[in-house]
BABABA-784033 format. One record per residue (C-alpha): y, z, x; residue in one letter. Coordinates in steps of 0.001 Angstrom, whole numbers, padded with zeros to 6 digits, always signed. Layout:
N
YZXa;...
This chain:
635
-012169-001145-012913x;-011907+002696-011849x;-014707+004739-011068x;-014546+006937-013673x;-014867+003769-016299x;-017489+002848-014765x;-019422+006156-014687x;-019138+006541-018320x;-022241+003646-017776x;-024147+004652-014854x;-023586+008227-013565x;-024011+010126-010051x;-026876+011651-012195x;-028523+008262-012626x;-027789+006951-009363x;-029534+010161-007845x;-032502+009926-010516x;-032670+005978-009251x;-032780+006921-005876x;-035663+009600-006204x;-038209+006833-007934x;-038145+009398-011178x;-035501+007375-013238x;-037727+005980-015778x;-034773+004756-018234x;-033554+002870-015552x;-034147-000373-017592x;-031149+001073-019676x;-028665+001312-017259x;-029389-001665-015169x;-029684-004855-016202x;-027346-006662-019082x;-026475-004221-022402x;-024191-004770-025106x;-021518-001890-025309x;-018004-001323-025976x;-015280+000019-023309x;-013018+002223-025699x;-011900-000665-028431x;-013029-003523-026114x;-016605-004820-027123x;-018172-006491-024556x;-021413-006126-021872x;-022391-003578-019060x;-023836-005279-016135x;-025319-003385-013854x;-028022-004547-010328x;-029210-003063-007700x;-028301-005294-004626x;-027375-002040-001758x;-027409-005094+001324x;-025295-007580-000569x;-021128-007598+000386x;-020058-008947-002255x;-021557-009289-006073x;-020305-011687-009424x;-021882-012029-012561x;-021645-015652-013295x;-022142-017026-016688x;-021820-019487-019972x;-019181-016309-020427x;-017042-017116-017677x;-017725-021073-017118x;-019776-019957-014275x;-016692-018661-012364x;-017987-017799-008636x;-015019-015399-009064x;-013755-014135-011973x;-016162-011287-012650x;-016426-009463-009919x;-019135-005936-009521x;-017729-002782-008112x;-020576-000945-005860x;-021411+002339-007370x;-021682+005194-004408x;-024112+004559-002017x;-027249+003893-003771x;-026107+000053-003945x;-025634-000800-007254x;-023114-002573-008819x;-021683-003088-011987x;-018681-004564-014263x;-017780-004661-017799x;-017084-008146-019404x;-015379-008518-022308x;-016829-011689-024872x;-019842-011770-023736x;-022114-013392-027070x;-026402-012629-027273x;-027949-015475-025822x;-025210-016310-023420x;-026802-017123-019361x;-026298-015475-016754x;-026982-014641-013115x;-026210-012353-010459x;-024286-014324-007102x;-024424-012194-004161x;-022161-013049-001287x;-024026-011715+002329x;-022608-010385+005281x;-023508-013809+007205x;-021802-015607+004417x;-025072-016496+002258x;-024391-016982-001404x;-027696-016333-003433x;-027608-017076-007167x;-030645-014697-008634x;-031811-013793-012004x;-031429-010001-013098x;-034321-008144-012442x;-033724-005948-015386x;-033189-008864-017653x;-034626-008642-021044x;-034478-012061-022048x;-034487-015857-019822x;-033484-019393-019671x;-036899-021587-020798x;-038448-022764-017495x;-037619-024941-015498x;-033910-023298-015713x;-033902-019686-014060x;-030949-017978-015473x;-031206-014977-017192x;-030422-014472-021056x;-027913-011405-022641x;-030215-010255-025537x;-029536-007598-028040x;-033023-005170-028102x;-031329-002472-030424x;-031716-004639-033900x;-035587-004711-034528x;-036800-002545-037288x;-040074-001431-036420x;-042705-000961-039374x;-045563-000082-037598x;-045256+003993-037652x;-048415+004484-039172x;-050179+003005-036003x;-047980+004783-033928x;-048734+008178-035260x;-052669+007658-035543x;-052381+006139-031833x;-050949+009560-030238x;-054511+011407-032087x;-057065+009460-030887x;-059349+009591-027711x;-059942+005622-026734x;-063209+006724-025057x;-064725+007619-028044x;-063511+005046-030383x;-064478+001114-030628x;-062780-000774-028305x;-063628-005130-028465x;-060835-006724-026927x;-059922-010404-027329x;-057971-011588-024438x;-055486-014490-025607x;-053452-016822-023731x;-050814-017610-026289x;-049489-021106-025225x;-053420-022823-025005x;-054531-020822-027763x;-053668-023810-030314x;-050763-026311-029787x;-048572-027028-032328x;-048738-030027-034010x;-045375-031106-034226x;-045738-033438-031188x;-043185-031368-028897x;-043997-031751-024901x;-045676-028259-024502x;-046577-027509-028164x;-045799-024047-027666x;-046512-021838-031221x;-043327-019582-031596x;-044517-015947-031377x;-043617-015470-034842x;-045790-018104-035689x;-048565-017385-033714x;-048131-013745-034985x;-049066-015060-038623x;-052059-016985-037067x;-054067-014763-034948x;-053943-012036-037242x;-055409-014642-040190x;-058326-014905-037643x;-058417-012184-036433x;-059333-010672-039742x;-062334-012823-039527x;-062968-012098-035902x;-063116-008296-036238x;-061627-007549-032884x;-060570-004062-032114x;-057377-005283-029910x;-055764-008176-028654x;-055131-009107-024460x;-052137-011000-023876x;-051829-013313-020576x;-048933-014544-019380x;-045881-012484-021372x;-043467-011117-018788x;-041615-014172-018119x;-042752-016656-015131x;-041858-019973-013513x;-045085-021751-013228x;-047400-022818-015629x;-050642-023145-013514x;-049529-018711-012770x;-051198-018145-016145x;-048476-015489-016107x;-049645-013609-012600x;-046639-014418-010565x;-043839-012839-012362x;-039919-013109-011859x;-038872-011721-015238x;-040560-008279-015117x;-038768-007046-018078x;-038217-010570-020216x;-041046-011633-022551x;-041579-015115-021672x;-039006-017600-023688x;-041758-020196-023506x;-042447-018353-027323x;-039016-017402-028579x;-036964-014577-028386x;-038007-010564-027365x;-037484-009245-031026x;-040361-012583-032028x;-042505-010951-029679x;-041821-007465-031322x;-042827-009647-034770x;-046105-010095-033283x;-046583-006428-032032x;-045649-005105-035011x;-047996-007452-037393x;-050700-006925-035345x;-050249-003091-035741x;-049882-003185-038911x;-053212-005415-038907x;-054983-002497-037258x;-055396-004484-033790x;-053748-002948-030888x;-052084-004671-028209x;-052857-004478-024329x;-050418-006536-021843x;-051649-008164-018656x;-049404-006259-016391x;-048824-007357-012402x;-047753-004652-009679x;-049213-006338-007169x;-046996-009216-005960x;-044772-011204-007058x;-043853-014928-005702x;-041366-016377-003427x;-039262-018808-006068x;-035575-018114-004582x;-034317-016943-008109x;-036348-013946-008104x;-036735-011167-006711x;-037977-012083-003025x;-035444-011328-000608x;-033317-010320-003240x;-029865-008998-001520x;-030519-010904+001600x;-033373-008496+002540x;-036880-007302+001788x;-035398-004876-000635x;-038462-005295-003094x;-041103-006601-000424x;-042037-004878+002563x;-040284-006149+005622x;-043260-006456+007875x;-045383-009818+006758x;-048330-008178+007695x;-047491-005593+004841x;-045463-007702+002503x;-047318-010543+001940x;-050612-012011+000649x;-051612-014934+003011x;-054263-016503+000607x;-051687-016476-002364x;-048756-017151-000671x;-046857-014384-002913x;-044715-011076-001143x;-046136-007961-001865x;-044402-004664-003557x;-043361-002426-001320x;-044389+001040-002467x;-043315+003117+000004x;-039687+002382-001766x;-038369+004708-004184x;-036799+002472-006232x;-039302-000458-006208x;-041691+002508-007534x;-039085+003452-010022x;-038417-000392-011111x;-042570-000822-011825x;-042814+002526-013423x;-040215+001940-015414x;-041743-001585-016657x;-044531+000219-017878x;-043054+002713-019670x;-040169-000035-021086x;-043223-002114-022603x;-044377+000533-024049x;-041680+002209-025327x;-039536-001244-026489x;-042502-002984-027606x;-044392-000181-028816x;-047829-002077-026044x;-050688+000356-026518x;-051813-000512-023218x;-051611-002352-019775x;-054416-003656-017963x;-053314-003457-014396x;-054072-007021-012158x;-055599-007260-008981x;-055467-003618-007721x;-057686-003628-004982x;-055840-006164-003525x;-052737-002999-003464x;-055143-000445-003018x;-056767-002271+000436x;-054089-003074+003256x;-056851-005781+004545x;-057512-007479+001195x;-057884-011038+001517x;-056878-010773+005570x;-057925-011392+008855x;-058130-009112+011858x;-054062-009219+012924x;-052966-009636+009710x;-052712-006231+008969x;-051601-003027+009766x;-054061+000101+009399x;-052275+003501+007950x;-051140+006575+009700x;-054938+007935+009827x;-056168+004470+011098x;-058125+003273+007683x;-057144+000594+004892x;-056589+002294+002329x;-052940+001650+001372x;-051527+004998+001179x;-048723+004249-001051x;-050243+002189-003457x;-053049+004862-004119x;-049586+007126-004304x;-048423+004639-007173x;-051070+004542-009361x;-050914+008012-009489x;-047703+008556-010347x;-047950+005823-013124x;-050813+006888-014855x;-049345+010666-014861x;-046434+009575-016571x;-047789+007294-018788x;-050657+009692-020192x;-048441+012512-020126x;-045639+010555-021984x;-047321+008371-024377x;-051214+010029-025529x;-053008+006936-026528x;-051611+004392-024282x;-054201+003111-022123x;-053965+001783-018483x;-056320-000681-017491x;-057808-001237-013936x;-058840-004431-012833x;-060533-003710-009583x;-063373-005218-008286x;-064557-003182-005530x;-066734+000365-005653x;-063427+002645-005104x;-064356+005942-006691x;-062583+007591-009134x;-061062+004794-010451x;-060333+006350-013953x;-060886+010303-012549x;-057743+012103-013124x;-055215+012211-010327x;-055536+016325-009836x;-059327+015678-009688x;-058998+013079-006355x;-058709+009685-008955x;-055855+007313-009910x;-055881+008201-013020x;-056665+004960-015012x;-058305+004890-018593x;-060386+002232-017812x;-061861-000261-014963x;-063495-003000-015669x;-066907-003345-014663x;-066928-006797-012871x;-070201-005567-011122x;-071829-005854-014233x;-070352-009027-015071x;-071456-010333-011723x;-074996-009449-012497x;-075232-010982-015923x;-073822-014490-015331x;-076028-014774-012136x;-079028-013433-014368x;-077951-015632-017751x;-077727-018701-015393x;-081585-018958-014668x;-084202-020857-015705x;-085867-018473-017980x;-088947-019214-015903x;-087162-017283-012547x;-085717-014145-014868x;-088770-012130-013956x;-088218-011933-010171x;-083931-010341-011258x;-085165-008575-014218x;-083293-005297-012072x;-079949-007633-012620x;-079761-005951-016335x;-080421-002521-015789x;-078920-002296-012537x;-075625-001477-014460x;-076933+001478-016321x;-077362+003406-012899x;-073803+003602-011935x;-072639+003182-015594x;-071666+007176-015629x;-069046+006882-012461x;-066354+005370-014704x;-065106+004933-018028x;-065784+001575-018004x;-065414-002020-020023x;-067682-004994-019954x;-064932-008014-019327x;-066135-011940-019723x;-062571-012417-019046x;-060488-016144-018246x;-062021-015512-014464x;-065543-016587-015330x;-064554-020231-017214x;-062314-021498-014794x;-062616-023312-011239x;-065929-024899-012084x;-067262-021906-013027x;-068324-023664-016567x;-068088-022336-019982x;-070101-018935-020973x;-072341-021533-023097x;-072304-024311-020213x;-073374-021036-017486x;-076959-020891-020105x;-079874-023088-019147x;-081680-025458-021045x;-080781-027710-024295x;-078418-026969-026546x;-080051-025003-028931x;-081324-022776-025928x;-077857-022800-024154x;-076727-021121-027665x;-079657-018740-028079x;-079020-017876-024674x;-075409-017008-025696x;-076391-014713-028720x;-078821-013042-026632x;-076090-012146-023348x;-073613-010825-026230x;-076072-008908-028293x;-077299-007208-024635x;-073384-007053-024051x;-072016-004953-027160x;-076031-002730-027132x;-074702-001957-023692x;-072571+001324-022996x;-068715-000039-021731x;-065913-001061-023830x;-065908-004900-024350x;-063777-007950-023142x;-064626-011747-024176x;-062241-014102-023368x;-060663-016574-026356x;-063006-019467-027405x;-065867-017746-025769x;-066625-016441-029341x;-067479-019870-030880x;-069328-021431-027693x;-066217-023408-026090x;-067728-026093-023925x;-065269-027132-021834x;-063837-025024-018714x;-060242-023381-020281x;-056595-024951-018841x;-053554-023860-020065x;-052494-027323-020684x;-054483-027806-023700x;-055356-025684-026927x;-058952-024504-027458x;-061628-027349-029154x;-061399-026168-032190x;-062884-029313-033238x;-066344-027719-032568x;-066204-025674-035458x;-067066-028675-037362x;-070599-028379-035203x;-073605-026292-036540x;-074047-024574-033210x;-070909-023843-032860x;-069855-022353-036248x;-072986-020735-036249x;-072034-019145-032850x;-068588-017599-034374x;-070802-016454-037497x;-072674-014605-035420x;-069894-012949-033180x;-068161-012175-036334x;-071360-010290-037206x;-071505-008282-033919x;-068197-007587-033626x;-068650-005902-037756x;-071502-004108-036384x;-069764-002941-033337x;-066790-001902-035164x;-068730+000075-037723x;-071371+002169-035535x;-070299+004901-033570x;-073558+005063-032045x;-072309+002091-030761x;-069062+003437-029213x;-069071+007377-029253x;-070634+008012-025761x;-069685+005165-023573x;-070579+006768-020302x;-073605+009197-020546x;-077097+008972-020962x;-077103+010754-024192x;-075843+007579-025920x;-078276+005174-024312x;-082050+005103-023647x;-084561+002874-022282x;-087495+001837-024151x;-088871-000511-021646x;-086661-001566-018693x;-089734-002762-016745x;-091026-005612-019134x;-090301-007850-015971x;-093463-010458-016301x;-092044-010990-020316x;-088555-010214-019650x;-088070-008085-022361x;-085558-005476-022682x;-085314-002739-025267x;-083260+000116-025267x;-082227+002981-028039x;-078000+003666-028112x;-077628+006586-030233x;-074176+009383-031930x;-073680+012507-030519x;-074988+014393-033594x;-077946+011989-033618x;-078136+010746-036814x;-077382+007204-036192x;-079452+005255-033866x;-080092+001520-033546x;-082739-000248-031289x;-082274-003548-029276x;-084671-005531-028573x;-083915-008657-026365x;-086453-011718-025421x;-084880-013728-022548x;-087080-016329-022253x;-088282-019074-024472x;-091709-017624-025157x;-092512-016245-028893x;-094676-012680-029124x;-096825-012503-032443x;-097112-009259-031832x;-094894-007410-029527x;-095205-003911-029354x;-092103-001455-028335x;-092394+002229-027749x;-089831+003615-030293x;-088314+007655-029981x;-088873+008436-034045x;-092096+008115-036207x;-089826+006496-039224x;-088552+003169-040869x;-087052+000803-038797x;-084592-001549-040723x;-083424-004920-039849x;-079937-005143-039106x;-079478-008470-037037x;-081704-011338-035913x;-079917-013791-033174x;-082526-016360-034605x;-081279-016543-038178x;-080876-020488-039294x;-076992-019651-040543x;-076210-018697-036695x;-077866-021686-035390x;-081278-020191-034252x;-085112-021821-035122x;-085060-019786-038306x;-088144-017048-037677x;-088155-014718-040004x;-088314-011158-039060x;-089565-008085-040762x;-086732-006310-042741x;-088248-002909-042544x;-091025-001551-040330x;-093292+001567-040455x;-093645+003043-036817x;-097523+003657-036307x;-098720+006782-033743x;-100123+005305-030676x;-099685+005323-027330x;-096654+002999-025945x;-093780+003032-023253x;-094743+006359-022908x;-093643+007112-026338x;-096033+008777-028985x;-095329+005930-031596x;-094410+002285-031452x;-093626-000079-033745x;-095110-004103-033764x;-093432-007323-034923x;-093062-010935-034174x;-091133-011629-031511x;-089485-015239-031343x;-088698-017341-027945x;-084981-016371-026779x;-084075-013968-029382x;-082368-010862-029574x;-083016-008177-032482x;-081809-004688-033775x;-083134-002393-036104x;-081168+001105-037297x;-083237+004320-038107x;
C-alpha cells in the first residue's frame, strides 16, 4: 500500500497531534475500524509500536497468517497500519511484532474496542457506529447541572457477583443486557442517585476485580458485547441513574499480551524500575512523562465518555501516581528534579485530564480516590489543584469504622472520631465512600464491623448510615451493604440474597430505601456539601452519653432537618437537645421503628420547642430517647 492510501486514514496532521499528547480522537484512528478503501470494504488497522521492525495483523481473517498482512510504518512517529479486505465484526485478532533481535511478540491492540473472553487474549473487530442512543434527555439536563449542589448516593456494583445466573453456566455471568433490566427494577426500589461500576475495561484476572487492565478501551466480554454495555448505559439514563466507571491510570500488569513492554521496550512503562514499577503489586507503572502514553489515557477518558455517554470516572489509586515513594523503600525510588516525591508528571496529568474533561463535557465528573491529605485535590488546576470534582474522604471513613467497631461502653473516650470530619470537611468537595475496600481481607461485613447481638449489630448499622447521609459529603455504599450482607464480598459468588427472607435484614433494606427517599428529596440535605452554612452542631460534646445532634439546613433556609443520634444501648426518657427555632418539630424517621427491625419505641410525631436554656440555644425541645437509635425531625 502507498502512502498516500494510507494517509487518507491517519494523516501527518494526526501523527503530529499523536505525538504532542493533544490527539484526543486518537481512539479513532488507531486501533481496528470498519471502512472502505474506494469500492473495497474492509478494516483500518492502525498501532503504535515506533521500536518494533517489523508489524502483521494476524487473525480468524487471514488463518492467522504470520505473513500475509503486513503494516507499513507511518513517518516517524511509529505507527503502523494496513487495510484488510473481508474482515467480518467479531473476527480475532492481534498485533505480531517482529524485533530487531528477532523477538516475535503476539499482543492485543491497545486501542481495541472489543476482546476474546478470558482466558484467550486476542482482541475482537467490533462495529461501535450502530447503537442508537435514546438517552438525550439525560444528556441535555447533564450539561446544566452543578453535581455539587445536587444529590449524589452512589451504589457501587460489581456486575459479575452482583447475582449469578441461574442457568448453571461455570461463571454465571448476567449478560449486560440482562443485568441492565435487573438493576434498574431495583434500583427503582433502592433510590440511588447513580450507579459505580467495577471491573468494565476488559482484564485477565478475576481476583483484579477489574484494577489491572489490558483492554483499556474494550468493555469486558465477560458480559457481552460493547453496544450490551451501551444497553445498560442507556437504560439506566433513561432510569434517571447516572453512571460513574472505575477508571485505572495508575498501572497496569505485566501479562505478556498487554501492553508491558509492548514493542520490545518500555514504550508505555517507564524504563527505570525504580519509576516504572510498583514493588508491592507487582504491576509497571504509566509513564507520564510520555506524550503519547498521556494522550492514550486522556483519550480513554474522553472515549468512555463520549462512546458510552459515562457521566463520570472515579480515578483509582492516585496517590500511589501522585507520590514517587508510594508503597517503597529507601532505594526504590528516585526523588524529582527539586529533590521531593511528588511525581511531577503525574500531578502534570491530572491536570491536563480534568481540563479537558470539564472543559469538554460540563457535567462529567472525575473522581479522586486518594487517600492521603494532598491539598487541592478538587481545586481547579489555575488555582494550584488537579482539578478533580470529587475525592473521597477515606479519612472519614477511617474514623467511623474504627468508632462503629466499639463496644458502646468505650465510644465516650473517641467521641472526637465523629466530628473530627467536620473540621477539614470545607478543604474539598468531598464524598463519604463505604466502598468494596472496607468488606474484604477480613475486614468483615459493615454489619459484622458493629458490636453486640444481632439486633444491636443492625441498630448499629441504621445509626452509622443515618449519621452518614445527615453528614455533609456526597455518598458511596458498596452493593449488599444496603440490606446488612453478612458475609465478607468475593467475586466468585453473587450477593446472599437469601437474607432478604430474614426480618433484620429486609428490615435493613426498608430502611435504606427510606434514607436514600429522604436523601434524594431534601436539598437541605445536598445543596451545601462543603460549608458551614449547611451544617450545625447542636451538641458535639455529649461525650459521657454519646449523643450527637446536629442541624443540616438550604441555602434560603427554609428547609431544615435535625439529627439526633444515640450510639450506645442506653434509653433517655427525657433527652433534651438545644434546637436553633422556637417551632414544631415533625417526625420524619425513627431507626427504631418495628418494620426496620428496631425494639419498636414509639416516638413523638410532632414536638413543641419550649424556651429554656440548652446547648447554648434559647429553646430546646425534650423526647424519649431509645438505646442505639437514630432520629430526625424537619422544621
Amino acid at each position: 500500500m502507498s502512502k498516500e492510501e494510507t494517509t487518507v486514514f491517519i494523516s501527518d496532521a494526526d501523527q503530529y497531534v499523536f505525538g504532542q499528547g493533544t490527539h484526543y480522537e486518537i481512539y479513532k484512528k488507531l486501533g481496528a475500524h470498519f471502512c472502505k478503501k474506494g469500492k473495497k470494504e474492509g478494516v483500518f488497522f492502525a498501532v503504535w509500536a515506533p521500536n518494533a521492525k517489523e508489524v502483521y495483523v494476524i487473525g480468524e481473517f487471514n488463518d492467522w497468517s504470520e505473513s500475509a498482512s503486513p503494516m507499513e510504518r507511518l513517518g516517524e512517529g511509529g505507527i503502523y497500519a494496513t487495510f484488510v479486505e473481508d474482515v467480518k465484526e467479531g473476527q480475532m485478532y492481534k498485533y505480531l511484532l517482529v524485533l530487531s533481535d528477532g523477538r516475535r511478540l503476539y499482543k492485543a491492540d491497545p486501542y481495541g474496542n472489543y476482546a476474546e473472553m478470558r482466558p484467550g487474549t486476542a482482541s475482537r473487530v467490533f462495529d461501535l457506529n450502530h447503537f442508537k442512543w435514546t438517552d438525550k434527555k439525560w444528556m441535555t439536563e447533564r450539561e446544566k447541572k452543578d453535581m455539587n449542589q445536587e444529590p449524589m448516593s452512589i451504589y457501587e456494583c460489581h456486575i459479575g457477583s452482583w447475582m449469578k445466573h441461574p442457568d448453571g453456566t461455570e461463571d454465571g455471568f448476567y449478560n449486560y443486557r440482562e443485568f441492565a433490566d435487573r438493576i434498574v427494577e431495583y434500583l427503582q426500589e433502592m433510590p440511588y442517585t447513580h450507579i459505580e461500576l467495577m471491573g468494565i475495561a476488559e482484564f485477565p484476572f478475576d481476583g483484579s476485580w477489574g484494577y489491572q487492565v489490558t483492554g483499556y478501551y474494550a468493555p469486558t466480554s465477560r458480559y457481552g458485547t460493547p453496544d450490551d454495555f451501551r444497553y445498560l448505559i442507556d437504560l439506566l439514563h433513561k432510569n434517571d441513574i447516572g453512571v460513574i466507571l472505575d477508571w485505572v491510570p495508575a498501572h497496569f500488569p505485566r501479562d505478556a499480551h498487554g501492553l508491558s513492554e509492548f514493542d520490545g521496550t518500555c514504550l508505555y512503562e517507564h524504563p527505570d524500575k525504580r519509576l516504572g514499577e510498583h514493588p508491592d503489586w507487582g504491576t509497571k507503572i504509566f509513564n507520564y512523562s510520555k506524550n503519547e502514553v498521556r494522550n492514550f489515557l486522556i483519550a480513554n477518558a474522553l472515549f468512555w465518555i463520549r462512546e458510552f455517554h459515562i457521566d463520570g470516572l472515579r480515578v483509582d489509586a492516585v496517590a500511589s501516581m501522585l507520590y514517587l515513594d508510594y508503597g517503597k523503600q529507601a532505594g526504590q525510588w528516585v526523588p524529582n528534579k527539586y529533590g521531593g516525591h511528588e511525581n511531577l508528571d503525574a500531578i502534570e496529568f491530572f491536570k491536563h485530564l480534568n481540563s479537558v474533561i470539564h472543559g469538554a463535557h460540563p457535567g462529567v465528573m472525575t473522581i479522586a480516590e486518594e487517600s492521603t491529605a494532598w491539598p487541592k485535590v478538587t481545586a481547579e488546576p489555575e488555582d494550584g489543584g488537579l482539578g478533580f470534582s470529587f475525592k473521597w474522604n477515606m479519612g472519614w471513613m477511617h474514623d467511623y469504622c474504627e468508632y462503629m467497631k466499639l463496644d458502646p461502653y468505650f465510644r465516650k473516650d473517641n467521641h472526637y472520631r465523629l466530628t473530627f470530619a467536620m473540621s477539614y470537611n470545607s478543604a474539598e468537595n468531598y464524598i463519604l465512600p463505604l466502598s468494596h475496600d472496607e468488606v474484604v481481607h477480613l475486614k468483615c461485613s459493615m454489619v459484622n464491623k458493629m458490636p453486640g447481638y444481632e439486633i444491636d449489630k443492625y441498630a448499629n448499622l441504621r445509626n452509622l448510615y443515618t449519621f452518614m447521609f445527615g453528614h455533609e459529603g456526597k455518598k458511596l455504599l458498596f452493593m449488599g451493604q444496603e440490606f446488612g450482607q453478612e458475609r465478607e464480598w468475593s467475586e466468585a459468588r453473587e450477593l446472599d440474597w437469601f437474607l432478604l427472607k430474614e426480618p433484620f435484614n429486609k428490615g435493613m433494606k426498608d430502611y435504606m430505601s427510606a434514607l436514600l427517599n429522604i436523601y434524594k428529596k431534601s436539598p437541605c440535605l445536598y445543596e451545601i456539601d462543603n460549608d458551614w452554612l449547611g451544617f450545625e452542631w447542636m451538641n458535639a460534646d455529649d461525650t459521657e452519653r454519646s449523643i450527637y445532634s446536629f442541624v443540616r439546613r438550604t441555602k434560603d433556609g427554609k428547609q431544615h432537618m435535625l439529627f439526633v443520634i444515640n450510639m450506645t444501648p442506653v434509653a433517655y426518657p427525657k433527652y433534651k437537645v438545644g434546637v436553633p427555632m422556637n417551632t414544631q418539630y415533625k417526625l420524619l424517621l425513627n431507626s427504631d421503628d418495628k418494620k426496620f427491625g428496631g425494639n419498636g419505641n414509639k416516638m413523638p410525631k410532632t414536638i413543641k420547642a419550649k424556651k429554656g436554656l440548652c446547648d447554648n440555644r434559647d429553646q430546646y425541645i425534650a423526647f424519649p430517647l431509645p438505646p442505639l437509635t437514630a432520629v430526625i425531625y424537619t422544621f
